[in-house]
N, C-alpha and C positions, 0 to 999 in steps of 0.2 A: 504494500500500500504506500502512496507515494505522501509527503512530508506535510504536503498541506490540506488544509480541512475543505472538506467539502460542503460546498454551498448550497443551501438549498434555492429552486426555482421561486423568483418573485411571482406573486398575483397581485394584481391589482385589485382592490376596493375601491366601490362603486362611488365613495367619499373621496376619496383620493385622485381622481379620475380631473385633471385639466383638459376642460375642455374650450375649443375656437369654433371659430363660427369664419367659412369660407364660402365665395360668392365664384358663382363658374360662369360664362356667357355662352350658351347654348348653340348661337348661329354659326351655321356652317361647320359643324361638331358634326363626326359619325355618332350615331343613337347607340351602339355597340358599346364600341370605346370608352364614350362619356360616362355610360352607366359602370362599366366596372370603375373605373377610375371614382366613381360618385358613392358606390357601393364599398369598394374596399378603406375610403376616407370614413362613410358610417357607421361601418365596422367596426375601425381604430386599429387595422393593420398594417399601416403605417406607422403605425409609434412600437418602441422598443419595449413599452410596457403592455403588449397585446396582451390580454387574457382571453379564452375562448368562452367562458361563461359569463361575462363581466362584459358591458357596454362602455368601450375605451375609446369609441369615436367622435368625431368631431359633429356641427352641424352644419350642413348645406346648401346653400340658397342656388337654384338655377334659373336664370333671366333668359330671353327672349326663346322659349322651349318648343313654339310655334314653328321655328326657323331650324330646328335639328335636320341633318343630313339624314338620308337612309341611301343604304347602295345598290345597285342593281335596278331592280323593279321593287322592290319589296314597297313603293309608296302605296302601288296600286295592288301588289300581291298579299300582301303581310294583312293578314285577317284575326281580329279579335273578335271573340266570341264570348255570350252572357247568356244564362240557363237561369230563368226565375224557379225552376224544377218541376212546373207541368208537365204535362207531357207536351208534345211540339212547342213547346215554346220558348226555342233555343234561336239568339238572333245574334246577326254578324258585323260588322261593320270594319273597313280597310283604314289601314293607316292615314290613307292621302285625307278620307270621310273626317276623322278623329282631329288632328288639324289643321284642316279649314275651321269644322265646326268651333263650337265657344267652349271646349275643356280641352285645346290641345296639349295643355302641358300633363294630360292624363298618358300619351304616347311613354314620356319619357319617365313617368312615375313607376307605371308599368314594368319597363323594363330593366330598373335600380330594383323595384319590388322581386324581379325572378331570381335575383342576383342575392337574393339574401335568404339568413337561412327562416325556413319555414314553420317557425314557433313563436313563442312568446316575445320572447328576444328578437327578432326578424320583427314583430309588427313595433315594437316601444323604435327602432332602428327606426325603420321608416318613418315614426313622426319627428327624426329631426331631418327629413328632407321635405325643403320649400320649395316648390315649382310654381312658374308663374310664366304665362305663356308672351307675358310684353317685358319690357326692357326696366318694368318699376318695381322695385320690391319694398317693404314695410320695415325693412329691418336697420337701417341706418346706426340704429345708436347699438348694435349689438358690434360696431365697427369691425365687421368682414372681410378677409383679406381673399387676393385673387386665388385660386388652387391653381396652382403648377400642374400641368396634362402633360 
């Protein structure tokens, strides 16, 4: 056994946890890309203090989310689908549909949402991402800095 003591692994506590508040500009962004890069910041696997059970991430505002890129075709392919649980009455609607209409920034929520894990934790994650499909956000005094893509 070698001479020096062995350390045990930090965790972070949920008290302990510094958290920022970062602002992203949506336009002309792959919808891809952005979300993991959005996803892995509300995580907090960017900070060296990750814990996996422990919400260690930051929060993030995204401006003009109307204007997100998609590649290919997928504006007019990429199909979202909603199930009230009738029976037939499962309805679709295409990305290009999603924003134009008045909740585009639901496209890019969406897609941070798949990206996160599917529990308790996944849904408190997701409330600290702000989407906002115009270039204004509310958040001012929370002073937000740009995130680095």
């Amino acid at each position: 056994m070698s001479s020096q003591a062995h350390k045990a692994t930090q965790s972070a506590k949920p008290a302990e946890v510094d958290r920022r508040w970062y602002v992203v500009d949506a336009e002309d962004l792959v919808l891809g890309r952005l979300a993991t890069r959005i996803a892995t910041v509300l995580r907090g696997k960017h900070k060296p203090t990750f814990t996996p059970h422990v919400d260690t991430g930051d929060f993030v505002i995204v401006i003009n989310a109307e204007k997100v890129k998609l590649t290919g075709r997928k504006r007019e392919q990429k199909t979202y689908y909603r199930h009230s649980g009738w029976v037939g009455s499962i309805k679709s609607t295409t990305a290009d549909e999603v924003l134009n209409g008045p909740h585009a920034d639901r496209v890019v929520r969406q897609a941070v949402r798949g990206m996160l894990p599917k529990n308790a934790l996944g849904r408190k994650l997701l409330g600290k991402l702000k989407v906002y499909a115009g270039s204004d956000h509310p958040h001012q005094a929370q002073k937000p800095e740009v995130l680095p893509l």
